[in-house]
Biotite code that builds the C-alpha atoms (Angstrom):
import biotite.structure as struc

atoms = struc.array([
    struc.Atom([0.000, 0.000, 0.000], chain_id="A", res_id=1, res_name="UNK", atom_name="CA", element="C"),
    struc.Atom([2.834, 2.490, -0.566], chain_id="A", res_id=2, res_name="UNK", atom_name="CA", element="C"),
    struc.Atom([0.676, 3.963, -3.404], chain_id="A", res_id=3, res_name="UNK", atom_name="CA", element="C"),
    struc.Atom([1.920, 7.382, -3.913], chain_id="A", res_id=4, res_name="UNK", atom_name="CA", element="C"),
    struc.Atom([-0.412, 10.197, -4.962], chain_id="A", res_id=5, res_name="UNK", atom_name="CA", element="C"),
    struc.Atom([2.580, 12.561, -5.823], chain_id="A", res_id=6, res_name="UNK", atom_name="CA", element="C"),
    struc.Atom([3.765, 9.697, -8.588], chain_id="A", res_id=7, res_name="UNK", atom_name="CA", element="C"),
    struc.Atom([2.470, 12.079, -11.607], chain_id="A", res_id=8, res_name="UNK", atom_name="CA", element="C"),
    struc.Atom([3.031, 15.194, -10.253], chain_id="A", res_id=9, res_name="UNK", atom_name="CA", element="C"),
    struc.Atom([6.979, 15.513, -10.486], chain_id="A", res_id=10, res_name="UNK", atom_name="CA", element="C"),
    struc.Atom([7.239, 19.160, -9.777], chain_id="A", res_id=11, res_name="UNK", atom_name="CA", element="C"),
    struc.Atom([4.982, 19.069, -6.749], chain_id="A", res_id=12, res_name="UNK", atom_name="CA", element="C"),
    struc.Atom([7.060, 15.976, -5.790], chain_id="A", res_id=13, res_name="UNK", atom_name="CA", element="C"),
    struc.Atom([9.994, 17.994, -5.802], chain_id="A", res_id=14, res_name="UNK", atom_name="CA", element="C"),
    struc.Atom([8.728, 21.052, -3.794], chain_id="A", res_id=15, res_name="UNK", atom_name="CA", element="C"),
    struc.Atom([7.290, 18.905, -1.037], chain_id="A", res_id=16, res_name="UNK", atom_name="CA", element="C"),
    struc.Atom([10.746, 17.250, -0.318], chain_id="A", res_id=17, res_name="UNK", atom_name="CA", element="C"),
    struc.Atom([12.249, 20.137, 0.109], chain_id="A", res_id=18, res_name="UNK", atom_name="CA", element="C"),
    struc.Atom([10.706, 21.114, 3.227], chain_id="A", res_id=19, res_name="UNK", atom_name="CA", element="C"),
    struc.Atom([11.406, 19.163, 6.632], chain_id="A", res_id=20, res_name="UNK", atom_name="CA", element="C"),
    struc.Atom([9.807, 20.481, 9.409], chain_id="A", res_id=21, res_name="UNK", atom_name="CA", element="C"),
    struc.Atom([11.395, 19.465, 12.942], chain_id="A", res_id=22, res_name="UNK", atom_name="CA", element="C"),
    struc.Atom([9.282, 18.974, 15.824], chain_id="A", res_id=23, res_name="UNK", atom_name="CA", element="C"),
    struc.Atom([10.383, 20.037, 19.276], chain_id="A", res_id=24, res_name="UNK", atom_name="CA", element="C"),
    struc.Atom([10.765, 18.002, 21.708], chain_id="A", res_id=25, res_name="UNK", atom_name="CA", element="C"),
    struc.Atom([8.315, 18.934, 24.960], chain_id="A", res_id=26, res_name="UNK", atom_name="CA", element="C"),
    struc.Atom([7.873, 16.973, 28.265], chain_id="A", res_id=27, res_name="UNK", atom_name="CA", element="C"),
    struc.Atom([4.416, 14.260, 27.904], chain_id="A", res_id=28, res_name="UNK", atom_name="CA", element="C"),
    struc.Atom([4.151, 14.496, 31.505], chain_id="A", res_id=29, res_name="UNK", atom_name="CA", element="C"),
    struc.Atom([3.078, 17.681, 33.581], chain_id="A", res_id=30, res_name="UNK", atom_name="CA", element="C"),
    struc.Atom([5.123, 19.087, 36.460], chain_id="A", res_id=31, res_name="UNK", atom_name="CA", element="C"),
    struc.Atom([3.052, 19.400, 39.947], chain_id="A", res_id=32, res_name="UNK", atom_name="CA", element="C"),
    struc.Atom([2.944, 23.178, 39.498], chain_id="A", res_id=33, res_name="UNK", atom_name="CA", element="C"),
    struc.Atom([1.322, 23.053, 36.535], chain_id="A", res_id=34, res_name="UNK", atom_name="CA", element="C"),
    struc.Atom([-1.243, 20.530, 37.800], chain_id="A", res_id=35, res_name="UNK", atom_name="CA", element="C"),
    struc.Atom([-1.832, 22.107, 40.142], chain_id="A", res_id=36, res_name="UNK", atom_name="CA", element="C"),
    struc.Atom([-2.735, 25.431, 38.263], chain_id="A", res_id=37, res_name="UNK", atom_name="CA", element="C"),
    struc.Atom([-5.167, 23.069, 35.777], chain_id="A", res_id=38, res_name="UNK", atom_name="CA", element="C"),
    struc.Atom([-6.613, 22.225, 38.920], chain_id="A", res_id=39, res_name="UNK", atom_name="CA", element="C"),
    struc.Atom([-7.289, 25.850, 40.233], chain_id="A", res_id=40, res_name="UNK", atom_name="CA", element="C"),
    struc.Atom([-8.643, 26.789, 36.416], chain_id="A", res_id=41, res_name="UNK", atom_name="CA", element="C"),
    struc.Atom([-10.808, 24.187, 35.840], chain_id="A", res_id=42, res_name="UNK", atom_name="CA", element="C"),
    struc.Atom([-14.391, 24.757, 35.909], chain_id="A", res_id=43, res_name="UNK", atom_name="CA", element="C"),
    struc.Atom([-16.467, 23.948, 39.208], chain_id="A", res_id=44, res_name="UNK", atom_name="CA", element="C"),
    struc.Atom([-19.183, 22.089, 39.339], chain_id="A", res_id=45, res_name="UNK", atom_name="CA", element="C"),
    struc.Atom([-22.600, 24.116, 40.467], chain_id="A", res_id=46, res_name="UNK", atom_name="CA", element="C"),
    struc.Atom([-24.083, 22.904, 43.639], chain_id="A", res_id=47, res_name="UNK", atom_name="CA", element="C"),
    struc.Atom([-27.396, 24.358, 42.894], chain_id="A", res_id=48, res_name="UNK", atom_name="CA", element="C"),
    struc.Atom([-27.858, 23.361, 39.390], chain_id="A", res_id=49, res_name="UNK", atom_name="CA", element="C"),
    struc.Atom([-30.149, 20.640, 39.517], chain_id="A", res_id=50, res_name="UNK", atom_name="CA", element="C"),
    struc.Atom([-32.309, 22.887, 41.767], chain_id="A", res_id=51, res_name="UNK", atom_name="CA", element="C"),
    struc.Atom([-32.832, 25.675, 38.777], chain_id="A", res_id=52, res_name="UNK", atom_name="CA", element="C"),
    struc.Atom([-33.126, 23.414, 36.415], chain_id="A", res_id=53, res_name="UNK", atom_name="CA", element="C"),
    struc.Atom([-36.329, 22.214, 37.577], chain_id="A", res_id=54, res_name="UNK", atom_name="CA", element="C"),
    struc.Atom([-39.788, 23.864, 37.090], chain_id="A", res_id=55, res_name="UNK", atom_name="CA", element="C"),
    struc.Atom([-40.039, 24.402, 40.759], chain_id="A", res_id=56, res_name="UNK", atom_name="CA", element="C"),
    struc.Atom([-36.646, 25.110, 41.389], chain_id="A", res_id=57, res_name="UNK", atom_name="CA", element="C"),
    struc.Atom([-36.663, 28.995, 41.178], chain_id="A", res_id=58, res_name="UNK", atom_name="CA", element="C"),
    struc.Atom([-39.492, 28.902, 44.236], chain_id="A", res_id=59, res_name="UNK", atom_name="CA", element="C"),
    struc.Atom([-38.038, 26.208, 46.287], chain_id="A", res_id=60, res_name="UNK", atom_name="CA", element="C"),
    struc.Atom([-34.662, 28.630, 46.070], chain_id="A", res_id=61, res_name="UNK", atom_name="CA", element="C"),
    struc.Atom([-36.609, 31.751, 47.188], chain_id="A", res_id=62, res_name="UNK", atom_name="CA", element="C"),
    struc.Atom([-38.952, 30.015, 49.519], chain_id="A", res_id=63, res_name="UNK", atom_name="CA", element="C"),
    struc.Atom([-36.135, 27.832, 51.562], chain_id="A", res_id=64, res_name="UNK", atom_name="CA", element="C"),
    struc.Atom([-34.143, 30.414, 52.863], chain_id="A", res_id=65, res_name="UNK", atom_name="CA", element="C"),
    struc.Atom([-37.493, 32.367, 54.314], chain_id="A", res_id=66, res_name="UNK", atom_name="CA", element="C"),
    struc.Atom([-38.445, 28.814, 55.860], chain_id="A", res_id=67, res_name="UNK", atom_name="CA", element="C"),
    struc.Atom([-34.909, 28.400, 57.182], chain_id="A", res_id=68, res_name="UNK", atom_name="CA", element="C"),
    struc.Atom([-35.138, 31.866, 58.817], chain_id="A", res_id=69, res_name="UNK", atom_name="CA", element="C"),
    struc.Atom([-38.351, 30.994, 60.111], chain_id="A", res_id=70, res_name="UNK", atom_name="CA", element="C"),
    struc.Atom([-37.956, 27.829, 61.754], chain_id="A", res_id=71, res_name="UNK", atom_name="CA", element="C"),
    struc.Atom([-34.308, 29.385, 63.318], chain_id="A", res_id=72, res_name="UNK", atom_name="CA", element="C"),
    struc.Atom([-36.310, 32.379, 64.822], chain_id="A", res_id=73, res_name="UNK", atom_name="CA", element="C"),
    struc.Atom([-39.041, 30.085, 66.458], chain_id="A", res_id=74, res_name="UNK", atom_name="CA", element="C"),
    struc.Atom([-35.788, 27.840, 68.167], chain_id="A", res_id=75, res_name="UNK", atom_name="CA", element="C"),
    struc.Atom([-34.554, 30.996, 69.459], chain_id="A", res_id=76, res_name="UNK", atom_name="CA", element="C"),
    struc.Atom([-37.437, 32.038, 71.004], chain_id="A", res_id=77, res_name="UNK", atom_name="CA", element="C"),
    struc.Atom([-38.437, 29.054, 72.781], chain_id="A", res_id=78, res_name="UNK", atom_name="CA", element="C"),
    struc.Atom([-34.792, 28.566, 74.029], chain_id="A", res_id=79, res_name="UNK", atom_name="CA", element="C"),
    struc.Atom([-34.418, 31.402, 75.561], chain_id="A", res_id=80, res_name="UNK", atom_name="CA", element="C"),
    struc.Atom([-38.215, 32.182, 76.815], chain_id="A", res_id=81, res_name="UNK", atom_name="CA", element="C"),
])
């Protein structure tokens, strides 16, 4: 299968073995530093997301903090009363 397309084409031939192109030579493996910044850029995951993206997660995300607030007030109250 050494078939090559460049057989007919002498001139083209020609001009493509001319140019070499060297690749540099660059470590595979990352350094801990540079883990460590991926690590610090990548993107976090949202805690709340599964909460919006329901129909009824909008209210339950204005209505639980009011409840919360509620409920901590009425502890209060009776502890110290």
């Amino acid at each position: 299968m050494s078939h090559d397309p460049f057989h007919k084409e002498p001139y083209l031939q020609t001009k493509l073995n001319e140019y070499r192109v060297e690749t540099p030579e660059f470590p595979m493996k990352r350094n801990r530093w540079e883990r460590f910044i991926h690590f610090l850029a990548s993107p976090a995951k949202d805690p709340l997301e599964r909460f919006i993206s329901a129909a009824d997660g909008v209210v339950l995300l204005k209505v639980a903090p009011i409840v919360g607030t509620v409920i901590l007030t009425f502890i209060q109250i009776f502890v110290f009363l």
